[in-house]
C-alpha distance (Angstrom), angle and dihedral (degrees) to the residues before:
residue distance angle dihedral
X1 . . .
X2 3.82 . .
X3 3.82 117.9 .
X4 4.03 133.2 176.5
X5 3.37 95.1 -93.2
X6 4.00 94.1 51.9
X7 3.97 93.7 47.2
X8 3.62 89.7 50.1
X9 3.41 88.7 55.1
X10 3.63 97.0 34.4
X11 4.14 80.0 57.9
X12 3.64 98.0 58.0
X13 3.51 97.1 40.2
X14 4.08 81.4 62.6
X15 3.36 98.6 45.8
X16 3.95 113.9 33.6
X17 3.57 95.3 178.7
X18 3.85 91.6 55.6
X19 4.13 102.8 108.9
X20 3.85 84.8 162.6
X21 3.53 89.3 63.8
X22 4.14 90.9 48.7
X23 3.11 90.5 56.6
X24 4.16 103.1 46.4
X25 4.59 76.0 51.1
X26 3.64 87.5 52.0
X27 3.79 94.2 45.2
X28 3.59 84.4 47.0
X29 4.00 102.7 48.7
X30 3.97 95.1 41.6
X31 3.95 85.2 55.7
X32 3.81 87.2 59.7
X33 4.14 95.5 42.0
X34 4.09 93.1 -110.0
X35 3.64 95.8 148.6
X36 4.27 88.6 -151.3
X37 4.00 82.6 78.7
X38 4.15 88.8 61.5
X39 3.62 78.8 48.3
X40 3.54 104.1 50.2
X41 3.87 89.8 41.2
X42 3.47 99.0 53.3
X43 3.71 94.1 53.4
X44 3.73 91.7 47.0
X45 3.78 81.5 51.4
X46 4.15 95.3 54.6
X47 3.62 86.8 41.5
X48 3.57 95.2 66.9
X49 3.53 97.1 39.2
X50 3.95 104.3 123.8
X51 3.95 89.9 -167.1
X52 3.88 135.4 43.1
X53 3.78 90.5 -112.4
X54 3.57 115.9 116.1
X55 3.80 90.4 9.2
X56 3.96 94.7 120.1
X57 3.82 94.1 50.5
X58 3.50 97.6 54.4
X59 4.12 95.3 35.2
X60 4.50 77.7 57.5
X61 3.14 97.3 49.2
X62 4.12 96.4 43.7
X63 3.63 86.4 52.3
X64 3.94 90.1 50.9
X65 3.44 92.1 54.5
X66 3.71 102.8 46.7
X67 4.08 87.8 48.1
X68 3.70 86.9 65.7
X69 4.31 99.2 34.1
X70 3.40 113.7 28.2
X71 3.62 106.9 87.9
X72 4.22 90.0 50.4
X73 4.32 86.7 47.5
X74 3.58 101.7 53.4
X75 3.64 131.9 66.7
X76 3.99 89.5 -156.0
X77 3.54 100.6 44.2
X78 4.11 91.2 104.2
X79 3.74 93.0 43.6
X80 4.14 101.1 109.5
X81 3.81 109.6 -123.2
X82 3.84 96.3 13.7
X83 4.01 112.3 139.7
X84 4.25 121.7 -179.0
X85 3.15 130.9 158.9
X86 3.67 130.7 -134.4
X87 3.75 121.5 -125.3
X88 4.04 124.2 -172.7
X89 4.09 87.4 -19.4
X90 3.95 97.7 -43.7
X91 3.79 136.9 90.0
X92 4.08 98.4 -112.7
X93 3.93 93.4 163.5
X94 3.68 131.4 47.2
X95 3.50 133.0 175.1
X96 4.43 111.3 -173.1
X97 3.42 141.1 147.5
X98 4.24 115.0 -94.7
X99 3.33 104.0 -111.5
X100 4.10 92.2 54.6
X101 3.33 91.5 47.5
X102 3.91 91.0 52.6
X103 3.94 93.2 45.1
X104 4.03 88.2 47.3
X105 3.56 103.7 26.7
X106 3.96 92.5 107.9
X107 3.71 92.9 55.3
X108 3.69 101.4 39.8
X109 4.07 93.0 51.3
X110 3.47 86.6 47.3
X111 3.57 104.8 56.1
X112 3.64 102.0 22.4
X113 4.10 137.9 52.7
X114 3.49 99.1 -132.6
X115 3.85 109.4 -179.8
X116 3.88 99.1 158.7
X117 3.52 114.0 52.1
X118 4.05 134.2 168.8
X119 3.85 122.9 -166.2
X120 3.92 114.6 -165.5
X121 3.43 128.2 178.9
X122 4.09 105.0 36.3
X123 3.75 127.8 -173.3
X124 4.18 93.1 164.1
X125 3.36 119.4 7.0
X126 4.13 92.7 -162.9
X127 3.53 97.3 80.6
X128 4.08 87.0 51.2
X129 4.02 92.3 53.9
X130 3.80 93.7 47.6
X131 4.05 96.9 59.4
X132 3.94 96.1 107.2
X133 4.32 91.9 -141.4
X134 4.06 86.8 72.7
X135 3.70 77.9 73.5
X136 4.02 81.2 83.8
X137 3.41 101.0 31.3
X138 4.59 105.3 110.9
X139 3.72 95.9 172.2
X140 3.52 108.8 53.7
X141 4.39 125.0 179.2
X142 3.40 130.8 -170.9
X143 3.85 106.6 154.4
X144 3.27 133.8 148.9
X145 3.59 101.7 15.9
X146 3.81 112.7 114.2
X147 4.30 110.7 -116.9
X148 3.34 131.2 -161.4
X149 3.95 127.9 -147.2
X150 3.43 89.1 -91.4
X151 3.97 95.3 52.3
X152 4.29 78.1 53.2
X153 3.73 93.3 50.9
X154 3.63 99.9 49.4
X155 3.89 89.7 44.5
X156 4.02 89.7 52.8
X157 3.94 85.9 51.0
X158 4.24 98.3 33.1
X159 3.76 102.8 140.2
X160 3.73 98.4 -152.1
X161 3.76 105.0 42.9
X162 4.49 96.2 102.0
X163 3.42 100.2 119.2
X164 3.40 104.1 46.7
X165 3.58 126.1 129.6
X166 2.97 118.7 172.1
X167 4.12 124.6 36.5
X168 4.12 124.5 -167.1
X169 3.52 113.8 -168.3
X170 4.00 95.7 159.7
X171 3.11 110.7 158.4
X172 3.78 105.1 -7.7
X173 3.87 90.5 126.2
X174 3.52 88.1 -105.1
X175 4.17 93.0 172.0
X176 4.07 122.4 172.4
X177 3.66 99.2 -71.8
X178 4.64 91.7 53.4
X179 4.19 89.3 46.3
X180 3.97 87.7 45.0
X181 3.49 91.0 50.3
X182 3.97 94.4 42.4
X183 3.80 82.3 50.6
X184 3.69 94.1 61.9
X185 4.22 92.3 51.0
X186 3.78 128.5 101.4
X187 3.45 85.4 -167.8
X188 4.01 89.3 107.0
X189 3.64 117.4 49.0
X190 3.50 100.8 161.5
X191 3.59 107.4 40.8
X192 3.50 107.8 148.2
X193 4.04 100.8 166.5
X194 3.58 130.8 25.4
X195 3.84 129.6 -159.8
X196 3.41 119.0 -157.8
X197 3.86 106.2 151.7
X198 3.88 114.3 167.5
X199 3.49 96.7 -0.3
X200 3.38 99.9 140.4
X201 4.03 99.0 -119.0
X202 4.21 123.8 173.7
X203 3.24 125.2 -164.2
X204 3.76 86.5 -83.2
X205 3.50 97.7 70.7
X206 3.62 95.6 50.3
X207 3.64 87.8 54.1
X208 3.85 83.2 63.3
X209 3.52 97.5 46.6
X210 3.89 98.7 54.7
X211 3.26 87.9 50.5
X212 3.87 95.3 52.0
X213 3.61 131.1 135.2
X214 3.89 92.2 -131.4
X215 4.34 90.4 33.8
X216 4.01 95.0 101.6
X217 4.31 86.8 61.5
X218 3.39 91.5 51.3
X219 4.17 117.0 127.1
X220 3.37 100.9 158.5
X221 3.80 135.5 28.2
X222 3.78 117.4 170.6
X223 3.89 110.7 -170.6
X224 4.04 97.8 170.8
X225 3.85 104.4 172.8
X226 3.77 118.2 -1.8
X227 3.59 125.8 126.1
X228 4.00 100.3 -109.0
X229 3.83 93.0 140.4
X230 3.98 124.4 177.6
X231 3.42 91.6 -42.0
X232 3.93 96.4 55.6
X233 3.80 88.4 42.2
X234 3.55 91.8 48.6
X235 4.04 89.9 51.1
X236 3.81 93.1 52.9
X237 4.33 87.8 45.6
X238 3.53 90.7 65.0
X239 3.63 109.6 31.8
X240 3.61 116.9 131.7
X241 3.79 96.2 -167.1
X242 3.83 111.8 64.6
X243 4.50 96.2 72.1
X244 3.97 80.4 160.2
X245 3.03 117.9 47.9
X246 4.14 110.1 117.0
X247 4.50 94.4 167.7
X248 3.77 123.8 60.6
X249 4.11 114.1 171.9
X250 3.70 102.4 -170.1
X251 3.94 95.1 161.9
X252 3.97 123.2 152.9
X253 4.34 93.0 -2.4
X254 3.70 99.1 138.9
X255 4.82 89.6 -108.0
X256 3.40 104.0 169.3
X257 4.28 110.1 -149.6
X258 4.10 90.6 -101.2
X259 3.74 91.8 50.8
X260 4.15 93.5 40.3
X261 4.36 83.0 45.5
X262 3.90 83.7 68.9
X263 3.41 98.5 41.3
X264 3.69 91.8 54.2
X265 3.73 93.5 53.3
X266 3.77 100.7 52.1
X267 3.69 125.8 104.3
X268 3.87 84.3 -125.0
X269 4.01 87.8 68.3
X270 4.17 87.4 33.1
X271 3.96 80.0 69.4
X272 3.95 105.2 50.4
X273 3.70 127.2 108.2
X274 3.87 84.1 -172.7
X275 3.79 138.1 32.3
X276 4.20 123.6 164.7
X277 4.12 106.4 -171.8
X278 3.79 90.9 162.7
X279 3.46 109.6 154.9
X280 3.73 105.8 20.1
X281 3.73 97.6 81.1
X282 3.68 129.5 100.2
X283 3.98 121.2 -147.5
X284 3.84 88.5 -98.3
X285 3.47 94.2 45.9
X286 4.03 96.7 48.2
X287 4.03 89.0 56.6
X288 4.03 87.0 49.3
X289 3.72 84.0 52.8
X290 3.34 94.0 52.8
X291 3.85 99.9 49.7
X292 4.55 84.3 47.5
X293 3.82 107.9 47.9
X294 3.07 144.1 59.8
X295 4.06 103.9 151.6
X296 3.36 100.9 47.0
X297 4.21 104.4 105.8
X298 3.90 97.3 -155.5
X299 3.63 134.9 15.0
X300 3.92 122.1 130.9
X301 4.20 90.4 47.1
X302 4.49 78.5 -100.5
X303 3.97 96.4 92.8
């Protein structure tokens, strides 16, 4: 049976980015004594502060509620190790171990808009992709947890992964084979930027990901110490399919200066706001870098 209270809810659990609707909840819960509405309202109310002023007050008495509330709000509260973080009155990121998650993932999607989340400690990761509320979830981490080709296959083929944004897979020991298979999925229309730090990547894998489905969204791609080499550089130089992206992370992927030279000169580089090649250069190479660039952020591990 659907009440007020539950199609509020149901309405901001839709639309995330909805404060209006926060507030008409709020509105709605004070009315009926639930102290979560002073809660809710009160963020809402530092949230649109355009100034510092009044910050502190409202930051105490946030604090005050949640001291009293928080373990009766939230579904995750008892989980050991779980961090979130409330935003405007709601628990919008969430960092817990996989097996809480999959015990309480019915409750938590239901009450809260979580649109950050972090998994740690995976055995399987199917029984994480098949919790219906990651259908919300744009920020999406599952780093340093060790996968297995199956944990690869079901993420290629997750059914509820659509709005997702951003994807870290640091550490995961993605390898060729896991980013060729991601490469293949339609699982992830709009990735924008993609994580893969330590994931020890070859030039094979990079040959997959230019070629992705998803690879003409990406913003960001951060591939901080993998073993790409010239060929991996070379693959990225003269893609024809990544027209956004605007950060490169190249650090520590065994470039050589001749292999780096073309890099630098192709319109994919033309396009960055942001390249880090610490780590790849030689000492003749550095001082060429020096004489070439000026936009480049990071490139001799010196800034």
């Amino acid at each position: 049976m659907t009440t007020p209270r539950s199609e509020l809810l149901a309405a901001i659990l839709a639309d995330p980015d909805s404060r209006a609707a926060r507030q008409v909840y709020a509105d709605l819960l004070q009315q009926e004594g639930d102290p979560r509405g002073e809660f809710i309202a009160t963020q809402l109310a530092r949230s649109a502060l355009k100034t510092r002023a009044g910050v502190k007050a409202l930051l105490a008495r946030e604090d005050e509620i949640l001291k009293k509330h928080k373990k009766k709000w939230v579904a995750f509260a008892a989980a050991k190790g779980a961090r979130w973080e409330f935003r405007d009155g709601f628990a919008e990121k969430l960092s817990l171990d996989a097996a809480d998650l999959v015990r309480a993932g019915t409750a938590i999607f239901a009450t809260e808009p979580i649109v950050e989340l972090s998994v740690w400690k995976i055995d399987a990761l199917a029984p994480v992709l098949a919790l219906p509320g990651l259908a919300r979830v744009r920020h999406l981490t599952l780093a340093r947890s060790r996968l297995t080709a199956d944990d690869f296959a079901a993420l290629a083929s997750a059914p509820y992964l659509a709005t997702v944004e951003v994807l870290d897979l640091s550490e995961s020991g993605l390898g060729d084979d896991g980013l060729a298979m991601l490469a293949r999925s339609q699982a992830l229309p709009k990735l924008r930027d993609l994580r893969l730090r330590s994931c020890e990547l070859g030039p094979a894998g990079i040959a997959a990901l230019v070629d992705a489905r998803w690879a003409p969204g990406l913003a960001a791609l951060d591939l901080f110490i993998n073993d790409i080499g010239d060929a991996g550089a070379r693959a990225i130089a003269t893609s024809e399919r990544l027209p956004k992206l605007a950060s490169l992370v190249l650090t520590h992927n065994k470039i050589t200066d001749d292999a780096l030279a073309e890099l630098l000169a192709s319109p994919v580089v033309a396009r960055l706001e942001h390249l880090d090649l610490a780590g790849n250069l030689s000492e003749s190479g550095i001082l060429a870098m020096r004489e070439r660039l000026g936009k480049v952020i990071r490139w001799d591990g010196r800034g």
